[in-house]
C-alpha positions in Angstrom: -24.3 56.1 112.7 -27.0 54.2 110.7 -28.1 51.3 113.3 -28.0 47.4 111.7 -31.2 45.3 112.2 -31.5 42.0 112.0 -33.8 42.8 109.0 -31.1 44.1 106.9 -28.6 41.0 107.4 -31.4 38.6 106.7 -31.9 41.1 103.4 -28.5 41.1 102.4 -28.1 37.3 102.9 -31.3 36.9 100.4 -29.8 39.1 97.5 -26.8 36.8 97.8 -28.6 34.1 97.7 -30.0 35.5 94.4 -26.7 36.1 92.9 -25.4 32.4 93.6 -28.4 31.6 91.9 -27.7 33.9 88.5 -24.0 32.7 88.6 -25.1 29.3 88.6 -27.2 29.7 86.0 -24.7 31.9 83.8 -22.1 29.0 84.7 -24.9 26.8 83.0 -24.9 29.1 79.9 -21.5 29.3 79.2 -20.9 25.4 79.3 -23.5 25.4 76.9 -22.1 27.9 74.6 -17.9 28.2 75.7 -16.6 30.0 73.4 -19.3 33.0 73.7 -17.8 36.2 74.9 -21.0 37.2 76.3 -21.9 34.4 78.4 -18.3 34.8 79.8 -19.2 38.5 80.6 -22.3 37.6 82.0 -20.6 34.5 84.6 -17.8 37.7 85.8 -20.5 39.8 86.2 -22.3 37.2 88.2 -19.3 36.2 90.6 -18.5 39.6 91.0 -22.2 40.1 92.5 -21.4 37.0 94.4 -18.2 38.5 96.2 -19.4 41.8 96.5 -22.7 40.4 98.7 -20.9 38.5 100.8 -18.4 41.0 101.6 -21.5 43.0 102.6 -22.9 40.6 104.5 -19.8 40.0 106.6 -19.7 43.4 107.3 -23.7 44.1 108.0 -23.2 41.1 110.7 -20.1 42.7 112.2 -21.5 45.8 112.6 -24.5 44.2 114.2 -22.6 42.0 116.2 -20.4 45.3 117.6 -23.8 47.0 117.9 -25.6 44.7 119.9 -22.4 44.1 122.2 -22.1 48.1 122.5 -25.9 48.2 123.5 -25.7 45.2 126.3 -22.4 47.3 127.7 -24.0 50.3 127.8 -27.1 48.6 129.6 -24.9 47.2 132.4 -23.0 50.3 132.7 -26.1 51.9 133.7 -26.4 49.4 136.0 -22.9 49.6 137.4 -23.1 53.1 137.5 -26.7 53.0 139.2 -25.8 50.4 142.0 -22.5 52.5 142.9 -24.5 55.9 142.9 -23.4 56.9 146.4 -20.0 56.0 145.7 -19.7 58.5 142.4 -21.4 60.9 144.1 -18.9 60.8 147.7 -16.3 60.6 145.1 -17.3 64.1 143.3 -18.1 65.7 146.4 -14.2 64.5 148.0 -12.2 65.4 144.7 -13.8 69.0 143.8 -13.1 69.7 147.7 -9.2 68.3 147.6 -9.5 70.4 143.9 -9.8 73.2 145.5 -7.6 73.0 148.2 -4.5 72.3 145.5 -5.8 75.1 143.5 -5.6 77.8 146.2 -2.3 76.1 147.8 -1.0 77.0 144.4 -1.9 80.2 144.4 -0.8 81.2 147.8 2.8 79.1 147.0 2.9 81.3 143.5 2.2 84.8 145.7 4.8 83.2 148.5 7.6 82.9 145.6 7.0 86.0 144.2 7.5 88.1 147.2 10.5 85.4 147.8 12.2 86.9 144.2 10.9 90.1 145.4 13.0 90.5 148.4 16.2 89.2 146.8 15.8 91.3 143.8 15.4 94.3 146.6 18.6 92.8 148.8 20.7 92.5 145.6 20.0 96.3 144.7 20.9 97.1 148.1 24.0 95.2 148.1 24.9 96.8 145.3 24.5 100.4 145.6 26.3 100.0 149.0 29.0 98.1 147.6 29.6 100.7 144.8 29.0 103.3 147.5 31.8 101.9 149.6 34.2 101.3 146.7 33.9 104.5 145.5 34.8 105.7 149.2 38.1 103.7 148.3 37.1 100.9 150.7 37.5 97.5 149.3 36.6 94.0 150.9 39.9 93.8 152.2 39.1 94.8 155.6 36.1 94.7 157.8 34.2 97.0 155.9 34.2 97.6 152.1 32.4 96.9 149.0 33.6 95.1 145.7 32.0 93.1 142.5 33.6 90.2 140.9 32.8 87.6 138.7 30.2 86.1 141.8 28.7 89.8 142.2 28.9 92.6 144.6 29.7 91.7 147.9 29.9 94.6 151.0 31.0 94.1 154.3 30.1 96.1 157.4 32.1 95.8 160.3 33.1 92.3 159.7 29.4 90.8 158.6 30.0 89.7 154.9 27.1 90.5 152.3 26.5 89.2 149.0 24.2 89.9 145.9 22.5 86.4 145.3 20.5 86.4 142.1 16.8 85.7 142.3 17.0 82.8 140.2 19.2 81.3 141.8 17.4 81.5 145.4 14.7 80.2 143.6 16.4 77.2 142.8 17.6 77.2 146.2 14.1 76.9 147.6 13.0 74.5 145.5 15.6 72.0 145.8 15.1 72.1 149.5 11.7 71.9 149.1 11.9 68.9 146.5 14.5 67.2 148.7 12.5 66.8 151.8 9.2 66.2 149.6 9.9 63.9 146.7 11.3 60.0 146.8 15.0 59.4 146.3 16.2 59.0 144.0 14.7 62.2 142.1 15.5 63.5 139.0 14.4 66.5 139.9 16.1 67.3 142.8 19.2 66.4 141.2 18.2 68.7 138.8 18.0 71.7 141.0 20.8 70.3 142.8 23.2 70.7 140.0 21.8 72.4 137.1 20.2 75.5 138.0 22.8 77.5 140.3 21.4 77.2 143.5 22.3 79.3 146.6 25.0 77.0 148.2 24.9 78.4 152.0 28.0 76.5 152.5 29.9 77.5 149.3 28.9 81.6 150.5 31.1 83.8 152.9 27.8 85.5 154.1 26.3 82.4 155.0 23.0 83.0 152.9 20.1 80.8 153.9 22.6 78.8 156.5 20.4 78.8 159.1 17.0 78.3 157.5 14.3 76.1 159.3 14.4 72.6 157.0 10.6 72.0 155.3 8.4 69.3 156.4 10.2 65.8 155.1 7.8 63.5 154.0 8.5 60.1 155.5 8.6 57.2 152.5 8.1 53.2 153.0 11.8 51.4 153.7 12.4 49.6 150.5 13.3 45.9 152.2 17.2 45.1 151.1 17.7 42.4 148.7 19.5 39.4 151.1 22.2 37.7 149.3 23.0 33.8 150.2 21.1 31.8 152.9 
């Protein structure tokens, strides 16, 4: 970017002050002679000059002006920045610390929910080889013991305790709404989200009682919104 000195308004403002003084004088000219084509040329050519200078200098003193306003900023930026030197400086220290904390919270929550879709991809497999190994016995769910599949998925049941395949998206889902629910303030699209749209385990809607009796996650306490009083 080409910095604008003082120098070259001042310049600018002298050449037009040389082209009002040609166009007067080509104004001059052509009164004297008005029906000569040149003289006409010559007083165009002259305001032309006239407009096109001052255009310039408009924009040679705006571009100064936005200069030197950009320059006296900076300077008492510095100065901001200078005087509040311990501050910046607590500030980086506190943020890459609470940085790295998230970071490796996220790591160890991505590890935690991958062993989490590990271990119900392993229970579903082992629900449903016993299931099919129980069916094929000619056991069904109809008594205490048995294994069948329907449109829910294989379910088994050993002397009386029902099992049933789960899906590890769905406990996924499961875990994450209850996280989100406890966590995040209501109302929360998310939550509803997981709640509804993303086929949760439902411990309550399940005869084996999957995740029923799981400890709830930490609920984080939010502000009472005041009610809104109606009347006196």
């Amino acid at each position: 970017m080409v910095s604008i000195t003082a120098e070259m308004v001042a310049a600018a403002e002298a050449e037009v002050t040389e082209a009002e003084q040609a166009r007067a004088v080509a104004e001059e000219a052509l009164m004297e002679s008005p029906n000569s084509t040149l003289r006409a040329q010559e007083l165009a050519g002259a305001l032309r000059r006239v407009a096109q200078g001052r255009t310039n200098v408009r924009e040679l003193r705006e571009e100064r002006e936005r200069q030197v306003s950009a320059e006296r900023a900076a300077a008492t930026r510095e100065e901001l920045e200078k005087a509040a030197g311990k501050e910046i400086t607590a500030a980086g220290r506190a943020l890459k610390s609470a940085r790295e904390e998230l970071e490796s919270a996220a790591v160890a929550a991505q590890a935690g929910l991958v062993a989490l879709m590990r271990a119900a991809e392993a229970h579903d497999a082992l629900v449903q080889q016993h299931a099919e190994s129980l069916a094929g016995m000619g056991l069904d769910v109809g008594g205490d013991s048995g294994g069948a599949s329907s449109f829910q998925g294989w379910t088994v049941k050993a002397r009386g305790t029902a099992y049933r395949t789960a899906g590890s998206a769905s406990v996924l889902a499961c875990v994450a709404h209850r996280v989100a629910e406890a966590r995040l303030e209501y109302p929360s699209v998310m939550v509803g989200m997981l709640e509804y749209n993303m086929g949760r385990v439902v411990p309550e809607e399940r005869e084996d009682g999957l995740f029923g009796k799981l400890p709830a996650p930490g609920r984080r306490v939010f502000p009472e919104v005041p009610r809104l009083r109606v009347g006196g």
